[in-house]
Biopython code that builds the backbone (N, CA, C, O; Angstrom):
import numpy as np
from Bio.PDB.StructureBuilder import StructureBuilder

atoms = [
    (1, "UNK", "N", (50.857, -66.893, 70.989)),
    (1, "UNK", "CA", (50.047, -66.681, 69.793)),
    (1, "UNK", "C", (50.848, -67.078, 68.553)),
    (1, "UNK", "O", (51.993, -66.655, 68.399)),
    (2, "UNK", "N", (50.146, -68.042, 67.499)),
    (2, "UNK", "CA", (50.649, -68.354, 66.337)),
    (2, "UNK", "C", (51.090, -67.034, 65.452)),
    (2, "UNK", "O", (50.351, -66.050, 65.449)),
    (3, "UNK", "N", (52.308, -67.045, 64.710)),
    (3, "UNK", "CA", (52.822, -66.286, 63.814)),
    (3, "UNK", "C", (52.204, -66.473, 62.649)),
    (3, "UNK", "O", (52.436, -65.681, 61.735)),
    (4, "UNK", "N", (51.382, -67.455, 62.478)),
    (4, "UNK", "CA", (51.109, -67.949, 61.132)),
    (4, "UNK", "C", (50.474, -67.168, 59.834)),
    (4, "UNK", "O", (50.565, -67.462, 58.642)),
    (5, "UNK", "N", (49.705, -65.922, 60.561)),
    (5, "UNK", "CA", (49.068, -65.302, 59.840)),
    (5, "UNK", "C", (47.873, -65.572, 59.504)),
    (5, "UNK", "O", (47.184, -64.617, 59.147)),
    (6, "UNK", "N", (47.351, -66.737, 59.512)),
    (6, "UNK", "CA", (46.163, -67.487, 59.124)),
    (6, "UNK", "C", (44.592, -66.523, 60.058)),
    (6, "UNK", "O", (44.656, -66.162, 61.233)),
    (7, "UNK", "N", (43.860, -66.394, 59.518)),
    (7, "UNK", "CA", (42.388, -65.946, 60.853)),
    (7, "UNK", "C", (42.215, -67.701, 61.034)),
    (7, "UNK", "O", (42.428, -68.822, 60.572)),
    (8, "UNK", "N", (41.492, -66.644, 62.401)),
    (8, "UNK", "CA", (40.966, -67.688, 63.273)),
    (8, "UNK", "C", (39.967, -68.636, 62.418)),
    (8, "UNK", "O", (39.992, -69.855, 62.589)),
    (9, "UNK", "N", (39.296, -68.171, 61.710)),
    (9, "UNK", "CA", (38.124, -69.002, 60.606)),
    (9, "UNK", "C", (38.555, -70.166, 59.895)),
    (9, "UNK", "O", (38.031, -71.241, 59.602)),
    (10, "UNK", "N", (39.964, -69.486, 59.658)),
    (10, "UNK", "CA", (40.740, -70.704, 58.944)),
    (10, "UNK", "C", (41.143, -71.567, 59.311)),
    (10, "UNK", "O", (41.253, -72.543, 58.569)),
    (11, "UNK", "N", (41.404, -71.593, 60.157)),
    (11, "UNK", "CA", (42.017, -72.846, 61.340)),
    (11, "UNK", "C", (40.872, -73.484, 61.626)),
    (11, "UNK", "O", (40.749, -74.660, 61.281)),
    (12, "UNK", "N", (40.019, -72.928, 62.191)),
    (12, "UNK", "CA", (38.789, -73.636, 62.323)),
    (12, "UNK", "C", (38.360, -74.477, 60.948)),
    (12, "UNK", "O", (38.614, -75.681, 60.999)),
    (13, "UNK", "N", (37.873, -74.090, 59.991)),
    (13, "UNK", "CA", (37.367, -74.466, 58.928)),
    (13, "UNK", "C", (38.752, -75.635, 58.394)),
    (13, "UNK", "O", (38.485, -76.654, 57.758)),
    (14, "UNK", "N", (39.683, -75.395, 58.645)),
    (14, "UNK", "CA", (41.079, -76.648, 58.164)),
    (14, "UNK", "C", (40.611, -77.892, 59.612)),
    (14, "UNK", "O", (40.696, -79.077, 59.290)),
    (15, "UNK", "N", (40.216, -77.631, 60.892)),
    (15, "UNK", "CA", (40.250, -78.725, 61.678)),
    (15, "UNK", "C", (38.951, -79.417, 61.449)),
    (15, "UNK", "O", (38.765, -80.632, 61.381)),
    (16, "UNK", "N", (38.069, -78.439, 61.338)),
    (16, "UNK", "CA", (36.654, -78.952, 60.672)),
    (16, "UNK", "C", (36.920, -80.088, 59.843)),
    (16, "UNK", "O", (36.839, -81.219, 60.322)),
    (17, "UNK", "N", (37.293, -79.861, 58.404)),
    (17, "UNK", "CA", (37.594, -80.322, 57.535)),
    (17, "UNK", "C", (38.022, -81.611, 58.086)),
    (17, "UNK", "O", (37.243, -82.552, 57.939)),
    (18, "UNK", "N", (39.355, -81.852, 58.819)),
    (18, "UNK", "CA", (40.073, -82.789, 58.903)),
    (18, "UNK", "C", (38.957, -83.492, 60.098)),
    (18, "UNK", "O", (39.116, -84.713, 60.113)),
    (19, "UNK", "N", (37.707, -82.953, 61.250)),
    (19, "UNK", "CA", (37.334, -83.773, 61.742)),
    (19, "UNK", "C", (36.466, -84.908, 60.965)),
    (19, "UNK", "O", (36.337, -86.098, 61.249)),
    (20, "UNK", "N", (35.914, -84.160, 59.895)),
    (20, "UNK", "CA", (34.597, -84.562, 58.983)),
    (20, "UNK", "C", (35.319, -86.061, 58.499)),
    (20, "UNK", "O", (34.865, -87.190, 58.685)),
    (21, "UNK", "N", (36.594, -85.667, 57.819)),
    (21, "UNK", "CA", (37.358, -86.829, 56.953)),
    (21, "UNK", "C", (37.754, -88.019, 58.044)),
    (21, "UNK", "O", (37.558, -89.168, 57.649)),
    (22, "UNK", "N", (38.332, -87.834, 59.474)),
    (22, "UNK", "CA", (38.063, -88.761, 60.582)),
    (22, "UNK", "C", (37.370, -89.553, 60.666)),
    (22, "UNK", "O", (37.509, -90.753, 60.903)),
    (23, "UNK", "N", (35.906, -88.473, 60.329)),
    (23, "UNK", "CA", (34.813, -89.228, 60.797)),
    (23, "UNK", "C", (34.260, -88.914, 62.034)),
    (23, "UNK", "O", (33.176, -89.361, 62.409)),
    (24, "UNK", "N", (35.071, -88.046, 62.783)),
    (24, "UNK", "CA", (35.035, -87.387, 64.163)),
    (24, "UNK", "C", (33.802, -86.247, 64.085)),
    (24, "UNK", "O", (34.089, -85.050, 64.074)),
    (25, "UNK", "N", (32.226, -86.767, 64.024)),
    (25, "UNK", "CA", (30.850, -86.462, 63.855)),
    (25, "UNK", "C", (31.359, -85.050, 65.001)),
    (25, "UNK", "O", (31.887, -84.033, 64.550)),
    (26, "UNK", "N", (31.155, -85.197, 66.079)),
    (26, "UNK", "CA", (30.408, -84.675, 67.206)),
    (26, "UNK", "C", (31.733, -83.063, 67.268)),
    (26, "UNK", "O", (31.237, -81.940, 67.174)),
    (27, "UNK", "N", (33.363, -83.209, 67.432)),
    (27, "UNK", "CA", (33.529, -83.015, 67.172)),
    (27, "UNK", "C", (33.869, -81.522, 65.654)),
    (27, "UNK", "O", (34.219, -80.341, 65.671)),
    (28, "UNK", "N", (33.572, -82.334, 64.789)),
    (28, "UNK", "CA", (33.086, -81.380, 63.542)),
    (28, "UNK", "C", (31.927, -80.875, 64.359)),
    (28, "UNK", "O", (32.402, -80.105, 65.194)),
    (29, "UNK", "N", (30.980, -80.937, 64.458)),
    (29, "UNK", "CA", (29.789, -80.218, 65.084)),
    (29, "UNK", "C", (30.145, -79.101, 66.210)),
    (29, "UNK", "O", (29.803, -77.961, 65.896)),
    (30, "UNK", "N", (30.756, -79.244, 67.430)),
    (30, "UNK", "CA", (31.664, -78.470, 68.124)),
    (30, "UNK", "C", (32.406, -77.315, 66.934)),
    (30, "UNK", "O", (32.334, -76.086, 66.919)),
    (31, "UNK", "N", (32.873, -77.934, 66.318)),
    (31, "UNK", "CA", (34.035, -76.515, 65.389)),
    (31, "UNK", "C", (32.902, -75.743, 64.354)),
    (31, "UNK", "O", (33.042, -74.643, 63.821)),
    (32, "UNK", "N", (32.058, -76.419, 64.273)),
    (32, "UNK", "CA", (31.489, -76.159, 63.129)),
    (32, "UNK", "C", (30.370, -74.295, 64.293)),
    (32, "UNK", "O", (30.044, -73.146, 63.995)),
    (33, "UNK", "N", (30.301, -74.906, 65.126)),
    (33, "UNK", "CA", (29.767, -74.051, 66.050)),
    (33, "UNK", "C", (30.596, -73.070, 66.274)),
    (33, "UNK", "O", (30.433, -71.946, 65.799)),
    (34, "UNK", "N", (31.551, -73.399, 67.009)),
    (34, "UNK", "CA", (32.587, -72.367, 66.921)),
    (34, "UNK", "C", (32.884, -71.144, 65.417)),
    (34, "UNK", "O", (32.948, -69.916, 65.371)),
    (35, "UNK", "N", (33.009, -72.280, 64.303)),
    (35, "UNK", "CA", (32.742, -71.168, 62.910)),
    (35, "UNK", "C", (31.898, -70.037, 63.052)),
    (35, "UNK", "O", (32.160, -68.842, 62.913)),
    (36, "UNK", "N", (30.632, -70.729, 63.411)),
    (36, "UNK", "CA", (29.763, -69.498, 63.081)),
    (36, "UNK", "C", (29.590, -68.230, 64.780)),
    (36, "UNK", "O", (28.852, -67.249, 64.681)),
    (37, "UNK", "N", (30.319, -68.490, 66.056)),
    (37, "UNK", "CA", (30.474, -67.881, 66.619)),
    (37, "UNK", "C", (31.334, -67.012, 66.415)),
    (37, "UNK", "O", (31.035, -65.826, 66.551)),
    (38, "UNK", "N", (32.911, -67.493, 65.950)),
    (38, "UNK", "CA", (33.713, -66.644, 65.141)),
    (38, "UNK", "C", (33.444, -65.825, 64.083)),
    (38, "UNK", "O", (33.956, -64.710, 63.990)),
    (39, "UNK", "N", (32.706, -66.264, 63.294)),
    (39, "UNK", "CA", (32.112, -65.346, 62.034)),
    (39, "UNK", "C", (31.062, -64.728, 62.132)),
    (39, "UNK", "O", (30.413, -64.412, 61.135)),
    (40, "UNK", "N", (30.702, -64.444, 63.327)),
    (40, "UNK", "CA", (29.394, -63.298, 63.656)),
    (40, "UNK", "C", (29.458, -62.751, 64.896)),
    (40, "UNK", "O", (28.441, -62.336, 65.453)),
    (41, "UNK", "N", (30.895, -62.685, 65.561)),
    (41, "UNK", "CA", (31.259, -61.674, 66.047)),
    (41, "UNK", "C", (31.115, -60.334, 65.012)),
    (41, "UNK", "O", (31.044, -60.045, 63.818)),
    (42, "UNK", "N", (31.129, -59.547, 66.796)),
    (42, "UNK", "CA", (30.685, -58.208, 66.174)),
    (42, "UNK", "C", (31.550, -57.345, 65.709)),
    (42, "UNK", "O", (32.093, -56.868, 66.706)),
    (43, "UNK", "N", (32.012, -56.845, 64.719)),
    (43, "UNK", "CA", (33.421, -56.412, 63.799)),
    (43, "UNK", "C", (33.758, -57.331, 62.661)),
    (43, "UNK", "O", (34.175, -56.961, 61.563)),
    (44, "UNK", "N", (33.502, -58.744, 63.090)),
    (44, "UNK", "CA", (33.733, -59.576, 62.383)),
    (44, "UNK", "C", (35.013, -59.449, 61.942)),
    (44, "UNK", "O", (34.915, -59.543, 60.719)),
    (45, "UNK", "N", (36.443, -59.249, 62.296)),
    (45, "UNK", "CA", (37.274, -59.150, 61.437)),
    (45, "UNK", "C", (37.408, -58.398, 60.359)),
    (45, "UNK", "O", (36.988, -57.253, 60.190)),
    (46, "UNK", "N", (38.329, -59.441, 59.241)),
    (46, "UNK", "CA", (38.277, -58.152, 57.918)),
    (46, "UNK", "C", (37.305, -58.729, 56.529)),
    (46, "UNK", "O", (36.945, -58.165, 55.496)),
    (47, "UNK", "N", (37.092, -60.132, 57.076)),
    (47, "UNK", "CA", (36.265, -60.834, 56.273)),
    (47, "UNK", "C", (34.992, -59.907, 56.161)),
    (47, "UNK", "O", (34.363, -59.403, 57.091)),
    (48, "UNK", "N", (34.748, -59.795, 54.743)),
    (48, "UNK", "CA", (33.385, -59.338, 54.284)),
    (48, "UNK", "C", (32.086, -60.641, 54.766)),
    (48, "UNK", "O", (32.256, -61.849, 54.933)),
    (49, "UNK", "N", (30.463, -59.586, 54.919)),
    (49, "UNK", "CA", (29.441, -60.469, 55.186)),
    (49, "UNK", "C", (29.455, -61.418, 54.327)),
    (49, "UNK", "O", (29.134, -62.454, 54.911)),
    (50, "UNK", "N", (29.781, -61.711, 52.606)),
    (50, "UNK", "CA", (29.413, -62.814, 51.593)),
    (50, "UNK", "C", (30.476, -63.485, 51.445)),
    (50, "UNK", "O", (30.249, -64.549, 50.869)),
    (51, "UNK", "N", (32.263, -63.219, 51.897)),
    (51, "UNK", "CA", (32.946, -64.349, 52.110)),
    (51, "UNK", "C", (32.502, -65.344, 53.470)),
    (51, "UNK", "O", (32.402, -66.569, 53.543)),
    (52, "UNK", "N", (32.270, -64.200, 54.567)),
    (52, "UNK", "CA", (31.744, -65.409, 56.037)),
    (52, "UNK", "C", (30.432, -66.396, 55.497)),
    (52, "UNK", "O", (30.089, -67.363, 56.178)),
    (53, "UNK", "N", (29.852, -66.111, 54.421)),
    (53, "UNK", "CA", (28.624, -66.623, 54.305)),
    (53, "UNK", "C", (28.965, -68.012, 53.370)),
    (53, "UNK", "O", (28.455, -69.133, 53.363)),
    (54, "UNK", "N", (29.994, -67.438, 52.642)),
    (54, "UNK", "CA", (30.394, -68.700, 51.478)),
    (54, "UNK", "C", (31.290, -69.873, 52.647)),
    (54, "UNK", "O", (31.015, -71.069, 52.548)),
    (55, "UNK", "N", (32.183, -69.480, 53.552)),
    (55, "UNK", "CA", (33.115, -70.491, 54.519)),
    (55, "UNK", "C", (31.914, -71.139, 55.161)),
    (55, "UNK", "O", (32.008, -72.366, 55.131)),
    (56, "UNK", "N", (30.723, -70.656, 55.780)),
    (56, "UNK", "CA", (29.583, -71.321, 56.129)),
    (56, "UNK", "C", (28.959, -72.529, 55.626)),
    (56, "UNK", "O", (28.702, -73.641, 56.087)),
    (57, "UNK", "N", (28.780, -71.832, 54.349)),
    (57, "UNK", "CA", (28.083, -72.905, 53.451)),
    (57, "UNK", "C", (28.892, -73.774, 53.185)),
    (57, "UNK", "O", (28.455, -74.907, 53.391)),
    (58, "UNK", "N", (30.120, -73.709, 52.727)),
    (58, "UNK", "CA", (31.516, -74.457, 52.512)),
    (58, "UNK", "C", (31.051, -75.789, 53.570)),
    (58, "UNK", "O", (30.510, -76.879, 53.390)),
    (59, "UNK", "N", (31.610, -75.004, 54.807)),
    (59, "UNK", "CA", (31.677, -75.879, 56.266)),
    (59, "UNK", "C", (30.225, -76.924, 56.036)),
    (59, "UNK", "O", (30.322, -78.125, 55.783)),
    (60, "UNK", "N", (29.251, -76.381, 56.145)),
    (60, "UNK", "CA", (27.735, -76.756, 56.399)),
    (60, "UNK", "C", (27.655, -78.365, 55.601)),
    (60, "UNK", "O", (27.397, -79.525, 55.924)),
    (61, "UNK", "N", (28.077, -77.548, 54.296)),
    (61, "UNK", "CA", (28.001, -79.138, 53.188)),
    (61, "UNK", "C", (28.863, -79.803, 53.615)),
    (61, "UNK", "O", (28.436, -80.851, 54.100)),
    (62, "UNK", "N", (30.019, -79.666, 53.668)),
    (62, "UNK", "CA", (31.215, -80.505, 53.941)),
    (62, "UNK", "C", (30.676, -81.418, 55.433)),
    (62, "UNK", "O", (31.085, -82.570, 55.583)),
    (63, "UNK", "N", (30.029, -80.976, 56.153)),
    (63, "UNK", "CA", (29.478, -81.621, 57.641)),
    (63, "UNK", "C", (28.132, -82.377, 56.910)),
    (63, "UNK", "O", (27.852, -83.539, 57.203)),
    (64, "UNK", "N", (27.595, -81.853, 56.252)),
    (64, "UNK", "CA", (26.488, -82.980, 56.089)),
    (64, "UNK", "C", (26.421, -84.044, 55.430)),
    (64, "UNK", "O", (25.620, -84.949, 55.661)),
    (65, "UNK", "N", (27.796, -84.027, 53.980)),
    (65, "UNK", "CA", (28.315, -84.888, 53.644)),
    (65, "UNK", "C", (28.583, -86.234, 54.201)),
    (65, "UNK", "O", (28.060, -87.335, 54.028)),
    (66, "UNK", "N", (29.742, -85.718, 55.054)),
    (66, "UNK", "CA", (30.590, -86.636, 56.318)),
    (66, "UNK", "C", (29.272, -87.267, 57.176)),
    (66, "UNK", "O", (29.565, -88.451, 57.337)),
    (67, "UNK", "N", (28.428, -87.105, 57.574)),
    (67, "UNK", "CA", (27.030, -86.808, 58.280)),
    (67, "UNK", "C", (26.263, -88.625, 57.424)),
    (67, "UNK", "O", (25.912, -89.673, 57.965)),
    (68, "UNK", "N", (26.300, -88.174, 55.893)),
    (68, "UNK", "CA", (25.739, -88.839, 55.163)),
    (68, "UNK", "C", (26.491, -90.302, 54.957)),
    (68, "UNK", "O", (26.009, -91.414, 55.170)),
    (69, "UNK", "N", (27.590, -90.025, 54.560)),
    (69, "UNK", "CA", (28.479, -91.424, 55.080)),
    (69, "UNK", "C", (28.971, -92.211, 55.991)),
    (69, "UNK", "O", (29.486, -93.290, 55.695)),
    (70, "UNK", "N", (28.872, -91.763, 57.227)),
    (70, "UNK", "CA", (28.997, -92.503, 58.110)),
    (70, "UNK", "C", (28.136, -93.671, 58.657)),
    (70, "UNK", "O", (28.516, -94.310, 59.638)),
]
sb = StructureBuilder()
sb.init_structure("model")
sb.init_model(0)
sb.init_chain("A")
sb.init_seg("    ")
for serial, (resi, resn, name, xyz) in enumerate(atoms, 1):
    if name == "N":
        sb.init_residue(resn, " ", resi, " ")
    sb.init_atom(name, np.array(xyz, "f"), 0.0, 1.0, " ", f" {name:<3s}", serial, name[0])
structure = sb.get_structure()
């Protein structure tokens, strides 16, 4: 297990990111799934419901963007 400190959301949402800028469609879509399985687990971590909701929307645009330029 990473020391890094980082949540799991974050990592996700940083590889996201870097698939979108690739260009790596299908990919981003895979993580982007994973996001919202991670962020609606039940406990959810320590993340509040309206930060998981803002990394969503974050993710969502950032994929439809990448989506739009390709």
């Amino acid at each position: 297990m990473s020391g890094d400190g980082r949540r799991l959301s974050d990592k996700i949402m940083s590889a996201h990111a870097q698939a979108c800028t690739e260009g790596k469609l299908e990919v981003a879509e895979a993580l982007l799934r994973a996001l919202e399985v991670d962020l609606s687990a039940i406990g959810g971590g320590k993340m509040d419901k309206r930060e998981s909701m803002e990394l969503l929307e974050e993710a969502f645009y950032r994929h439809q963007t990448a989506k739009q330029d390709d």
